[in-house]
Each structure stands twice: as C-alpha cells, then as structure tokens.
LUMBA-442371 format. One line per field, with one value per residue (C-alpha): x, z, y; residue in one letter; residue number from 1. Coordinates in steps of 0.25 Angstrom, whole numbers, m for minus. Last residue first. Example, Ala and Ser with C-alpha at 12.3 -4.5 7.8 and 13.67 -1.06 7.14 Angstrom:
residues 2
X (55  49)
Z (29  31)
Y (m4  m18)
type (S  A)
seq (2  1)
//
This chain:
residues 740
X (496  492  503  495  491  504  510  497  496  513  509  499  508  518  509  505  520  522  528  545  543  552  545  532  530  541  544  558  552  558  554  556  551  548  550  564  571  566  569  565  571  566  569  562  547  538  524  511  502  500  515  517  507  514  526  523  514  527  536  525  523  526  526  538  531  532  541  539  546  542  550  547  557  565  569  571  570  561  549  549  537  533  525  525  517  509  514  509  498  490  500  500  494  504  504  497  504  504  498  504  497  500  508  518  517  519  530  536  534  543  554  555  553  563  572  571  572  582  589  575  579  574  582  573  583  574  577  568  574  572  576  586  596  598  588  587  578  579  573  579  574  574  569  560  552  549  536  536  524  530  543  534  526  539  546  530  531  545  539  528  529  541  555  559  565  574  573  585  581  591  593  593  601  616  613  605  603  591  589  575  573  560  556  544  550  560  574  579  574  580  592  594  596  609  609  610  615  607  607  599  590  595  586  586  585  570  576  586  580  566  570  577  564  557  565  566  550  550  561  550  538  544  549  534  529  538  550  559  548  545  560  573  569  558  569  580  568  563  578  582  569  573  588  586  576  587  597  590  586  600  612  607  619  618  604  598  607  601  586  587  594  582  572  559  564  569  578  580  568  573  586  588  580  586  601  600  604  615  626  620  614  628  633  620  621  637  636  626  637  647  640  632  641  638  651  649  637  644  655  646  638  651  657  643  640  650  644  631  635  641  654  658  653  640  632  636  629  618  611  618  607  596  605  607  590  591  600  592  581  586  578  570  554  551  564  556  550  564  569  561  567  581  580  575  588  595  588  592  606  606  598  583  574  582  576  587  598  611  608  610  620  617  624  628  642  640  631  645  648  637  638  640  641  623  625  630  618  611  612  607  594  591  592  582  574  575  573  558  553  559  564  573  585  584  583  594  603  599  603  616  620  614  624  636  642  655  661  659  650  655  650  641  642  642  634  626  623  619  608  604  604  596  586  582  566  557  552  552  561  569  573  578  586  592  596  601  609  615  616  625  637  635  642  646  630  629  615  612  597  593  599  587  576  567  551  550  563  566  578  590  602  596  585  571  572  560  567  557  560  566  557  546  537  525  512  504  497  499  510  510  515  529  531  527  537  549  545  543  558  564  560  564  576  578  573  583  596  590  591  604  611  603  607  624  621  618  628  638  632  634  649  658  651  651  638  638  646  636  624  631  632  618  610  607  600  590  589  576  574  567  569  578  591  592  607  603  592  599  611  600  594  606  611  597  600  612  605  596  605  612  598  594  607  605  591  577  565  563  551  538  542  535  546  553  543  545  558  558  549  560  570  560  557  573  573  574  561  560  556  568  578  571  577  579  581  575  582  589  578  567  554  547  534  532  540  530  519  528  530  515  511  523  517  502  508  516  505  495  506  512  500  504  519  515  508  519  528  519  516  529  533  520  525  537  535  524  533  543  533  538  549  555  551  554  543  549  537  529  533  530  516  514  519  507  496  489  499  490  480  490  498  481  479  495  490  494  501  510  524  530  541  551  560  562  564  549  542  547  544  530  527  527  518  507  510  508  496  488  492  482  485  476  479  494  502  511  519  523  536  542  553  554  568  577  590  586  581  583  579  571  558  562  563  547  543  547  541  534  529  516  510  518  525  514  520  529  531  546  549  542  549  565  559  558  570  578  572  576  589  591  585  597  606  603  602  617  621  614  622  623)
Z (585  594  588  577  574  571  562  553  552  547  537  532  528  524  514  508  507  501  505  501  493  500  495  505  507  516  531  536  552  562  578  588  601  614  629  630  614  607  594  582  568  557  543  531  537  529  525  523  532  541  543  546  556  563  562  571  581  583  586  596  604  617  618  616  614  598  589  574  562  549  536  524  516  503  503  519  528  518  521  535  542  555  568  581  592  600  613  626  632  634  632  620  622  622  609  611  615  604  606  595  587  574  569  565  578  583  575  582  596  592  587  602  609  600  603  618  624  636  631  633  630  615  603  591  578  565  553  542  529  515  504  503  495  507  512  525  531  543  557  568  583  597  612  607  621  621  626  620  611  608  602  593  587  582  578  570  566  561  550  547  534  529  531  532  547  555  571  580  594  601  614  629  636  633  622  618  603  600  587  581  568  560  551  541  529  534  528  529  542  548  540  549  542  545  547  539  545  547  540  547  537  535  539  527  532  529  522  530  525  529  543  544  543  550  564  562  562  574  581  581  584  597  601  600  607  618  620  633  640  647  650  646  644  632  627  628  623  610  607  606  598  587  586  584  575  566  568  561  551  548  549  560  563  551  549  560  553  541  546  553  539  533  543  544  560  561  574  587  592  580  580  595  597  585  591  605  602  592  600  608  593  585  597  596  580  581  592  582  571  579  583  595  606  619  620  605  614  623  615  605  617  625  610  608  621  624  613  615  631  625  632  648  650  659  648  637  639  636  624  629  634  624  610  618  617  604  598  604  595  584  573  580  584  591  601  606  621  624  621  633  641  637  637  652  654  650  656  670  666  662  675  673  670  661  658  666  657  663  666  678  678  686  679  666  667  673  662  654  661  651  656  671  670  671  681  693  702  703  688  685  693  688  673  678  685  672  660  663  657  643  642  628  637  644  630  626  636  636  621  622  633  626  613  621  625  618  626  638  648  663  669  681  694  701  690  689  705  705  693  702  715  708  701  687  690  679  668  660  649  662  670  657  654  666  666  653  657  667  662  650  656  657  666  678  682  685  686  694  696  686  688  692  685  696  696  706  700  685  679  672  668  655  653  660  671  682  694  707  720  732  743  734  736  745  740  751  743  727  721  716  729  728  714  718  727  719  709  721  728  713  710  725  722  711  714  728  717  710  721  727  713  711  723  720  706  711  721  709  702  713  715  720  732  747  751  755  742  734  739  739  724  723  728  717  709  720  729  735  750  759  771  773  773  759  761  774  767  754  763  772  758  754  766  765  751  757  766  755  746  756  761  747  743  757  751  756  747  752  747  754  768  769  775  763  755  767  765  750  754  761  751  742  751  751  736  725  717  725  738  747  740  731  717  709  695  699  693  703  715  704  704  714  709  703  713  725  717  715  730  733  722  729  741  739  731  746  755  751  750  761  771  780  779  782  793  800  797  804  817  817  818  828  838  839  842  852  858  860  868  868  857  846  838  825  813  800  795  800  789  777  786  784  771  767  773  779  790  797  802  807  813  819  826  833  838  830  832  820  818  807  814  810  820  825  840  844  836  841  856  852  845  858  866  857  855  870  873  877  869  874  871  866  852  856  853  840  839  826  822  808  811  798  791  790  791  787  798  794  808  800  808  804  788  792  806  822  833  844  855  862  868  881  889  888  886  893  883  884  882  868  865  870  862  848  850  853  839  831  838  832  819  818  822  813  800  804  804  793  783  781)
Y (263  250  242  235  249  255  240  241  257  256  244  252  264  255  247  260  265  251  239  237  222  213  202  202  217  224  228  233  235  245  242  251  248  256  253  252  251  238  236  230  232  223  219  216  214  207  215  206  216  206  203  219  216  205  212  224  216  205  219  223  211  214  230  241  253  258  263  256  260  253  252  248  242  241  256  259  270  280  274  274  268  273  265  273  265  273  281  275  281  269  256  248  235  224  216  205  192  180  167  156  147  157  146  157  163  146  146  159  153  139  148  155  144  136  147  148  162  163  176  185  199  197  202  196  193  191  184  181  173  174  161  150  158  170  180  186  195  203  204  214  213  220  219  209  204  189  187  173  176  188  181  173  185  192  179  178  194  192  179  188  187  176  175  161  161  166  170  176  180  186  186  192  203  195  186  175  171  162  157  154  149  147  138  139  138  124  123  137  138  125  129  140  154  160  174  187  201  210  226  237  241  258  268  277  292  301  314  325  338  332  328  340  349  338  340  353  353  345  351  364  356  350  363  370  355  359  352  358  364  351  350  344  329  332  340  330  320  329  333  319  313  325  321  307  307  320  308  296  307  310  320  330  338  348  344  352  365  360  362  374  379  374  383  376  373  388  390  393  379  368  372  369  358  350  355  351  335  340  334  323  317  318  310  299  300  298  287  278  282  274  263  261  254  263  265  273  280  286  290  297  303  308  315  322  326  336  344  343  347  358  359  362  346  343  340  332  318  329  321  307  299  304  302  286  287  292  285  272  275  276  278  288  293  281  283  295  290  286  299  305  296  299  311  311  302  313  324  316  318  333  337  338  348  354  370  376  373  368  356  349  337  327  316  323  320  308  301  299  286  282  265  267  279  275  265  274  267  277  284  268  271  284  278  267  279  288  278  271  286  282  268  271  275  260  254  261  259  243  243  250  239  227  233  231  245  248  247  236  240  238  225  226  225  239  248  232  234  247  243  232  239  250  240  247  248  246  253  241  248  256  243  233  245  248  232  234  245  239  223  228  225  210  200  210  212  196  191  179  183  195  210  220  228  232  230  219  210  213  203  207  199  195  203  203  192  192  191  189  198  189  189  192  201  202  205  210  222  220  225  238  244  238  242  256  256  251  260  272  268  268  280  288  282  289  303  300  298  308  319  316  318  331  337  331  336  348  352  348  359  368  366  357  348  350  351  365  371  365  368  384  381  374  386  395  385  383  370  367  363  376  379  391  396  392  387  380  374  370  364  356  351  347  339  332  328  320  313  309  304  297  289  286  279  272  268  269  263  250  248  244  246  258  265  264  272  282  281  285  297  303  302  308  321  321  324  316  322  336  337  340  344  353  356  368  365  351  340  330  336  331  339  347  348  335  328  332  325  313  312  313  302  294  295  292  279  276  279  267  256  261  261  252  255  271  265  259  269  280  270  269  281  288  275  280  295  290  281  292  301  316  321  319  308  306  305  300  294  305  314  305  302  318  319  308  314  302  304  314  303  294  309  311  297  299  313  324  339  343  351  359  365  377  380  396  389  396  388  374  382  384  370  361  370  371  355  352  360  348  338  329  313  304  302  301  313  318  330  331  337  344  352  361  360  373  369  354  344  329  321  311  317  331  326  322  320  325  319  324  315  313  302  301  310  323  336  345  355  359  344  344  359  352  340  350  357  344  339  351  350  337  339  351  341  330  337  342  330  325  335  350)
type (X  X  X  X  X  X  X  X  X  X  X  X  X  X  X  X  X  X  X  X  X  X  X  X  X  X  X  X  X  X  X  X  X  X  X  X  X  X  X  X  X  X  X  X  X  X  X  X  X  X  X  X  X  X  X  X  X  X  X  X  X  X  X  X  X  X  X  X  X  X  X  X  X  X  X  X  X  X  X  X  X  X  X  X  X  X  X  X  X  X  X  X  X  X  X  X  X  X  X  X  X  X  X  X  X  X  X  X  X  X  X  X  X  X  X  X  X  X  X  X  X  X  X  X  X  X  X  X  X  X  X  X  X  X  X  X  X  X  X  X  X  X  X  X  X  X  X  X  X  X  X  X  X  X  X  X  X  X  X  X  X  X  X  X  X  X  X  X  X  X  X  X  X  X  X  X  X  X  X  X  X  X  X  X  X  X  X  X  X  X  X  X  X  X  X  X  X  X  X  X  X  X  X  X  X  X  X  X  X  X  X  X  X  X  X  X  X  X  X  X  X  X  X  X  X  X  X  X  X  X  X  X  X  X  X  X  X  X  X  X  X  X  X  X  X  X  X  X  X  X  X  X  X  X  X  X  X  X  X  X  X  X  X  X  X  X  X  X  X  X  X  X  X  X  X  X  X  X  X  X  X  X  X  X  X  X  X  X  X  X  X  X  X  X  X  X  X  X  X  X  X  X  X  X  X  X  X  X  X  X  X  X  X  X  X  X  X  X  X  X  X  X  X  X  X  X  X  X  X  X  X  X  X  X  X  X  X  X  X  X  X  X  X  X  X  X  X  X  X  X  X  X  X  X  X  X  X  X  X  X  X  X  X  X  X  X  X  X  X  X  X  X  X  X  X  X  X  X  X  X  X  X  X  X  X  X  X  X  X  X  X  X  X  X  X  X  X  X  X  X  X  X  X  X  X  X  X  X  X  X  X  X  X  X  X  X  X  X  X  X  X  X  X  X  X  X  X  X  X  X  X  X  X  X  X  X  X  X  X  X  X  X  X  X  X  X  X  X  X  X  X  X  X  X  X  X  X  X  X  X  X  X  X  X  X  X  X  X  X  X  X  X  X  X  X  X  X  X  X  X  X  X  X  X  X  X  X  X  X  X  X  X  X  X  X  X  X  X  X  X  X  X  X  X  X  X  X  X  X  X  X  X  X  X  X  X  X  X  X  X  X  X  X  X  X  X  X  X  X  X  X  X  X  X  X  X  X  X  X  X  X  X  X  X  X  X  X  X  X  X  X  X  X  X  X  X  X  X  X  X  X  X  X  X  X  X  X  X  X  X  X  X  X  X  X  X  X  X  X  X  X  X  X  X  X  X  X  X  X  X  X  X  X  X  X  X  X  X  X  X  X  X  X  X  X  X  X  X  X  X  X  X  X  X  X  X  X  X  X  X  X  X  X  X  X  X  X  X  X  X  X  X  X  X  X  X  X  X  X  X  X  X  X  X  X  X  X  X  X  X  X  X  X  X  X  X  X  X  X  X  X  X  X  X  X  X  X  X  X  X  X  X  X  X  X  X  X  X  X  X  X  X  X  X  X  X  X  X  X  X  X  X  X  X  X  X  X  X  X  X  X  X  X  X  X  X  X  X  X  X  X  X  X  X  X  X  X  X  X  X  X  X  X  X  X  X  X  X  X  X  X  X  X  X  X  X  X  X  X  X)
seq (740  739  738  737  736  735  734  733  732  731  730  729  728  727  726  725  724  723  722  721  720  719  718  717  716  715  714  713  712  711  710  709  708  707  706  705  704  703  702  701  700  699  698  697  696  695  694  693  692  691  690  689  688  687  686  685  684  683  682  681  680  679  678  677  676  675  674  673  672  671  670  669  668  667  666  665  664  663  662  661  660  659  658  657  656  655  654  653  652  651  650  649  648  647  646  645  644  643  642  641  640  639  638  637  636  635  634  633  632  631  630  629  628  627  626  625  624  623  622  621  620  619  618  617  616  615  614  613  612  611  610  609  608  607  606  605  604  603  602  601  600  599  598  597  596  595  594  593  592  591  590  589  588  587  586  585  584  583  582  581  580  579  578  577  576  575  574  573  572  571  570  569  568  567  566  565  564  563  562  561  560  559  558  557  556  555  554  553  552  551  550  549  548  547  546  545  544  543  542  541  540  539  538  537  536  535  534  533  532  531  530  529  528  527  526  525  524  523  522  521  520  519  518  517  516  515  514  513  512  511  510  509  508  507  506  505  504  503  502  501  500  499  498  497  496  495  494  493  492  491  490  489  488  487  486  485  484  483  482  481  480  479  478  477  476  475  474  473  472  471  470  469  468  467  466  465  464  463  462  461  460  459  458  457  456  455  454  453  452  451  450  449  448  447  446  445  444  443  442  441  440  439  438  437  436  435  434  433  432  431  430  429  428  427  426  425  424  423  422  421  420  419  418  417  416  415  414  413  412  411  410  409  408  407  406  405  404  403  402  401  400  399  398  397  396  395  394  393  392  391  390  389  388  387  386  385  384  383  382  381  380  379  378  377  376  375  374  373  372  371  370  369  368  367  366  365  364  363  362  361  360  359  358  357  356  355  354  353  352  351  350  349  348  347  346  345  344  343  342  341  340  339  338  337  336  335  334  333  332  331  330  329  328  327  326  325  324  323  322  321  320  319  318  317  316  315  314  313  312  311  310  309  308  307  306  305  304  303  302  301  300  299  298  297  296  295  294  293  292  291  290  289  288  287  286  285  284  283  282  281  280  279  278  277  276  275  274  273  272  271  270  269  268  267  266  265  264  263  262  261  260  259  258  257  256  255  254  253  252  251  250  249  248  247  246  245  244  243  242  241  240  239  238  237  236  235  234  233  232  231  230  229  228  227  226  225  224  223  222  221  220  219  218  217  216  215  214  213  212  211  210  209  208  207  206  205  204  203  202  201  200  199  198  197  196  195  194  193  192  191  190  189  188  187  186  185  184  183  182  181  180  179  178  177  176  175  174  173  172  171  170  169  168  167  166  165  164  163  162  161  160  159  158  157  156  155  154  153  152  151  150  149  148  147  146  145  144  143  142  141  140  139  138  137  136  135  134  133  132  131  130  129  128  127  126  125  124  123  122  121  120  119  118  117  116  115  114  113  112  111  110  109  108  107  106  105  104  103  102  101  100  99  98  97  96  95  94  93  92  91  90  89  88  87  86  85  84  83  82  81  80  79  78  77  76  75  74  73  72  71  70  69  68  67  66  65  64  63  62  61  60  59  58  57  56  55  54  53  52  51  50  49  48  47  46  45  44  43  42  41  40  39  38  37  36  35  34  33  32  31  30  29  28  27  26  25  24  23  22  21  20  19  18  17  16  15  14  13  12  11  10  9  8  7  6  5  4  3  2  1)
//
C-alpha cells in the first residue's frame, strides 16, 4: 500500500462525510466540519478512526444539526471519533495537548470555508505564542509515551505508531517546526516517514484490524508485501526507519532546548559565532562543526576527531558537517595515525554523550567509513531474547558502559577498542567469538596499535563470554575453575580487562543480565585467578634523552620552553634543573593560562653536568607562545602568580580513585589516579606530593573523554624508594586534595 492508496480511501472518507453535512441542511455560515489528526493530513490506514470536529461560531444555534450529522456517519460501518465545539470551547479544549497536536492539522471538509480557515490559523498562531511554554510540556509527554513503548529500532515487538521512532515522533517534529523556533522538518524525515506509513497500512491490513504493533509471526508476510527478501531483511528496513526518526527526534529536542534556554527576546546571531576547540573544529550554538576556511580533504583525521570533540563536551556533532567530512574528507591512511586512534578512544571513553554522536555518524555513513566492518552488524537482531537492543546498538551500549569502567584497568583504551568489536562477529554462520577474533585483530592492527596490542584485543573478543560463563555453571573456589580461567587468561593486564568487559556487555544486554548474585560470582573467579597469577610488573615506559639548552645548564634557575605544533595541537616541552616540585610549577603555569593537558610524560635525565627535569605537555592549543608559557611558570615559582581552584567535583559524580602498587616497580612508588577530568587536577596531584617532600621519577598523564588517568613514579629526595608508611600517607594526601 502506499500514499495513493492513503489518498483514496481519505478521499471517500471526506465525500462520505459532505454527502452527510449536505444531507443535513445546515446553516451556510459559521459552521464547518473539519477533519484533524492523521485524518486531517489526509493519511487514513485500513482501519483508521475519522476524527472530525464540527466547530460553529459562538453565536450560532445548532439546532439539531450534529444529532443529524453523526447518524448517517454511523450507519456507513465507519468508525468516528467526533466532537461538537464553538470556536471559545476548541481554544479552551486545546489546553490538552493531544487535542491542540490534533488541531494543528485540522482540514476542512464541509460547510463555511472561512471558518475552517480561520480555526487553522488561529491554532498555529497560538501554538507559536505559546511555544515556549508548550514545547517542555511536550517533550515530558513524549518521553512518558517512550517509557512505555520503547524503541521502534529495538522493541521485540515494536509499535509503528508510538514507540520511540515512530510516526507519533514524526509528527511531533512538525509541530516543533510549526513553532518556528527550530527547524525541525527534513526531507530525510519526510521519506522516512512515508515510508513508515506504508508499514503501518500492511500491518493493519494483515491484522485485519486496527491496531499498529508488529508481532514476531508477522515479519515474513511484512516482507513479501513490501517487496524485500525475507523476514529479517523486513526488520532491518522497520528498524532502519525507526532510528533514522529516533535520531532526529534527538537532534530536533537539543536543538530545542538550546533555543529555549536562552533568554526571551534574544535574537541570534545572523551568522552564528565560532568559538575554536581543535584545529579545524570550532563549536557554533551547541554543535560541533568545521572551523572557518577548513579544508576536510587536508586531514583524515578530522571525522573522528570532530566526533570526538562532540561526544567529551556532550555536544551535538553537526549532521551536515559530519555528512559533508564522509563526502569531503580524506580517506585514512593505514595504519591509522595516532590522532585518529586517539580521537576513537576518546569518543568511546564519553559514556552516555556516545549514542547520539554515534547515531549521527551511522547517518551520515561515517562509521564504514573508518570500521567498514560495522555493516555486518548494522541492524542485526540478536538471536537471544533477552537483548534489549539489536547487535549494533548493544555495541555502542558496551561501549558506554565501559567508559564508566576505564578506572578499574591498565589500559583503558583496550577496553574501550575490546567494547567495540566484542560481537564484530555476529551475523556470520560461525561462532560470532570465533568469527571475531581474526576481524578484531585486523581491525585493530589498521588501527595502528602494535602487534601485541591487537593479540590482547583479539584474545579479548574471543573469550569475552568465558568469565561469565565459568563463573555462573561452575564452582568459583574450584581450582580447576580457576585453571581453565587461566588457560586463555595469560596476565593480570588481561584478566582487568576481561572482568570490566563482561560487567559492560552485561550491563548493555539487559537489567537482568548482571545481578549483584552474578557480580559476586565473577568476583570471586576474578580473585581466585588474581591470586594464582601474582600482581604483574608494569614496566616504566622508557624516553628517550634530550638535549639540554645551554641556557639551562649555565643558569640553576632557568627554565626552557619549546613549542612543537602539530596537527591537533602541540607539545609542550619544559627542562629544567630538577628539583621538588619543579612538575607541579609547569603543572601550575599551564593552569594559570587555562591550557587543557590532554596528555604528559616527565622523566629525569642525568648527564656530567648534573640532573635534569623534562616534561612533554600535549595541549590542543597550537598558537601557545613559549615565552608566555616560561614567563607564567616563573612567576608559580615566584609564587606572585594567581592560580584557578580546582573545579568542585560534581554532586553524584563518582570519587576519585587513588591506588598505590607496590608490586609495579622496585625503585618506585607507584600511584594510580582515576578521576573526572577537571582544571587543575594534574597541578593538585604534584603540588601535594611536593608538600610531602616526595620527587616524582616519571609521570604518565592522560586524558581519555571525560575521565583521567594519571600514574606517577614518586621517590624521596635522592632516589630513595618511600616507604609503605610513606605510601599509605601519600595516597590519603593526594585522595583528599581531590575531594576523595
């Protein structure tokens, strides 16, 4: 069925409805009857109600016009839903939300025209007015209704009409567009619609009956009506609909809300401001786009970095920007450079701010654009009923969960790649562990981690059912449990990684999925094998020496800054005599320029003429100025300069994680910190070891989305490795001084 034959049952409908008006013989002026809701837009289903109102001037007298009206309606078997109001009344009725939706479409069909007309724009016109008002009270509606429907994409057995991505959305994005505020309607949104409406009249017509959800049963004969292969394809083609409507229903309510939280009577700007955040990338009212005379075919990274920069501000990624970098922009080489692989992992590490920037680039055809593999699994249900989600959606649920777990590992980014690609297998005849293995440690390898990066990652998909599965059909305190485990389990590194992936895929499957009784249970295998394996060594990373000006080595108290721009910001390079708290003054001079540290490493060198500090600072900020730079950290050491408080840490937000490995080094302490990414925080951290008279070794800093993890080598004053007592306090120090 399609729009024409929408338009010939609505057309019969509406000459069955004037034939009854004209059979009545009712006043010529100041009354009509006009059809509203999906009967309004002239979009009758099979078995669609014909709703109508048969409106009148205050001061007209019906008579017995509407008694007269409905009998013959009744007697053609049709169903109506119909209402009797004067113009003061419908203004009064449309208080109630769904009634003023319905009346925004209202059509005329019989009796005075001008009335008809006037009726419409009266409602439009007040709708505008009172926009501002009206559209918070919809969106809390339309979240309600979600609730209880779910997603048309997901739903085992999902409505058409008003689930999440159903023609009930459609229609609430024109109203939001006939407020004027936003504009909400697309062509991609018009197409998507129609052809959900073809849907819906196949589900009625095989039904037999109103009614708009789609049983299991149902999707082969779908099929064979709509012209596709089989049932499954039947679903993805539903599904496809459905979240390309879920996700501009998103962007239209961000874009709303933005709109409505700015004061009444601003106006914007004619031409929206740019306020650069990368290199190529500025923000322009709440949406990531491509900075002014930005060339997408110059860097192949600027898709994902842009994605990137969207997701860690919770922002919007710009659909015609991202459509126009998939169109534009250069292909990435392999393997991937490492600003790409960043930019993936910072975008997997954003954790609820993933989906719609994820959504967006699944659009737009971004994601094959770098995992061409994400195509098998593109819509795939599962095959398990207790998936909540189809096999791609899942994903990116994993991923978000793990995000919220990169604390609890070594290597965070692993995990997040580990999250990606955990069912990358799905939709092959084999094992979908199986099938994954190979495709994740290709994948990965073009990414451009090394070699024994991809083996984890591919060891990772191919055993990532296995913890969950020993732990809950056999015996946790069992040794033999414990070997098995062990068997494909080679490390501590590994066995992190494995726990925080079978906590988000379950966490991602369904509520039901990881109950505190299963937590418990992985837990205890978790610690059996932890025990049998011993703590691993983490290894310093080594760094390799650099020249020390002879400025510095000529003058204690100099301090060189070097400036290295490259292609999403610059590094930082500072050396000096090392000395105390010579990290937490480059630390404290950065913060006071509000320079961001997306990453740092410091090391000591020593040569002939004595012991050197050098730190490398990776900022996004390529236009720094190095005597700005070396002038701020004099006056830290000067203490004549100003520094920013740390940023309060938010209410709710989890507290800062602060271990110490005693195991992980023989001439070090080691500190582990996860916490939020705040301004400040890495100048906090070596402030307070300074107090306590400690020197740190080396230094690990890096930022992953919103959170930081920072490892710090710290010893006494002469390379003396501090005490467990000394440890212990400089743990408390370092957690408090963060807010723990």
């Amino acid at each position: 069925m399609t729009a024409a034959h929408r338009q010939t049952r609505a057309t019969s409908a509406d000459e069955l409805c004037r034939q009854a008006y004209a059979a009545c013989d009712g006043p010529v002026a100041g009354v009509a009857l006009v059809a509203v809701g999906g009967y309004g837009r002239g979009e009758l289903a099979p078995h669609s109600d014909l709703d109508v109102v048969l409106v009148h001037e205050d001061s007209v007298d019906l008579g017995g016009l509407a008694s007269d009206l409905w009998y013959p309606l009744w007697d053609s078997g049709r169903k109506i839903d119909h209402s009797v109001r004067s113009m003061s009344q419908v203004l009064e009725a449309a208080g109630d939300l769904r009634v003023a939706l319905g009346l925004l479409d209202a059509r005329h069909l019989a009796g005075d025209p001008g009335l008809s007309l006037r009726l419409r724009t009266t409602m439009l016109a007040d709708w505008r007015r009172q926009a501002r008002s009206r559209l918070p009270e919809l969106k809390a509606l339309t979240r309600k209704r979600h609730d209880v429907t779910g997603e048309l994409a997901h739903a085992s057995v999902p409505d058409v009409k008003e689930a999440e991505g159903g023609l009930r959305d459609a229609g609430v994005l024109k109203a939001i567009e006939a407020s004027w505020l936003v504009d909400a309607s697309t062509p991609a949104l018009e197409a998507a619609r129609l052809m959900l409406l073809d849907v819906r009249d196949e589900v009625q017509d095989l039904a037999g009956r109103p009614g708009d959800r789609i049983a299991p049963e149902m999707w082969g004969p779908l099929a064979e009506r709509l012209g596709l292969p089989d049932a499954g394809a039947a679903q993805r083609h539903v599904r496809s609909l459905g979240r390309r409507i879920t996700h501009l229903s998103r962007l239209a309510w961000r874009r709303t809300d933005a709109v409505l939280a700015r004061p009444t009577g601003e106006k914007g700007r004619r031409t929206p401001a740019l306020e650069r955040i990368a290199p190529g990338i500025a923000l322009s009212r709440g949406e990531v786009v491509l900075d002014a005379g930005t060339n997408p075919g110059d860097d192949p990274t600027l898709l994902l970095r842009a994605a990137a920069e969207a997701a860690s501000r919770d922002a919007v990624l710009a659909p015609t920007t991202a459509a126009r970098l998939v169109r534009d922009g250069a292909e990435l080489p392999t393997p991937w450079p490492a600003p790409a692989r960043d930019a993936l992992v910072r975008l997997l590490a954003s954790g609820p701010a993933l989906l719609p920037v994820w959504e967006t680039l699944d659009e737009v055809g971004g994601i094959e654009s770098f995992l061409p593999e994400w195509e098998q699994v593109r819509l795939l249900p599962h095959a398990s009923a207790i998936h909540r989600f189809t096999v791609d959606r899942h994903v990116v649920e994993t991923c978000a969960e793990a995000g919220a777990l990169i604390r609890g590992v070594r290597r965070p980014d692993l995990l997040l790649v580990s999250a990606l690609l955990h069912d990358i297998g799905k939709g092959s005849l084999h094992d979908h562990s199986v099938a994954g293995e190979p495709l994740a440690r290709k994948v990965v390898t073009r990414m451009g981690f090394t070699d024994l990066d991809a083996e984890v990652v591919a060891s990772l998909v191919r055993w990532h059912l296995l913890l969950a599965g020993l732990a809950t059909t056999r015996d946790p305190d069992d040794p033999a449990t414990t070997a098995e485990l062990l068997t494909h389990v080679p490390d501590a590194a590994s066995l992190e990684l494995l726990r925080a992936l079978t906590e988000a895929d379950a966490r991602a499957t369904a509520p039901a999925a990881w109950t505190s009784w299963r937590e418990s249970l992985v837990d205890r295998l978790v610690s059996r094998a932890g025990q049998a394996l011993g703590t691993e060594i983490v290894p310093v990373v080594p760094v390799e020496a650099l020249p020390v000006p002879d400025a510095v080595r000529r003058d204690a108290g100099a301090v060189s800054v070097e400036i290295t721009p490259h292609e999403v910001g610059a590094t930082v390079t500072v050396i000096a005599a090392d000395r105390v708290g010579l990290l937490a003054d480059v630390a404290g001079g950065l913060a006071a320029l509000r320079v961001p540290v997306k990453a740092a490493r410091a090391w000591a060198q020593v040569d002939a003429d004595g012991e050197w500090g050098v730190s490398a600072w990776e900022v996004p900020d390529a236009y720094l100025d190095a005597t700005v730079v070396r002038e701020r950290i004099g006056r830290v050491v000067e203490g004549s300069q100003r520094l920013p408080d740390l940023a309060e840490r938010p209410t709710g937000e989890l507290p800062p994680i602060v271990e110490v490995r005693p195991d992980a080094s023989r001439a070090s302490l080691v500190l582990e910190i996860r916490t939020s990414d705040r301004p400040g925080v890495v100048h906090r951290v070596l402030t307070t070891l300074a107090g306590l008279g400690l020197t740190v070794a080396s230094a690990h800093v890096s930022t992953l989305g919103p959170q930081a993890v920072d490892v710090f080598y710290v010893q006494e004053v002469g390379g003396v490795r501090p005490t467990e007592e000394r440890a212990a306090a400089a743990a408390h120090a370092v957690r408090t001084a963060l807010g723990g």
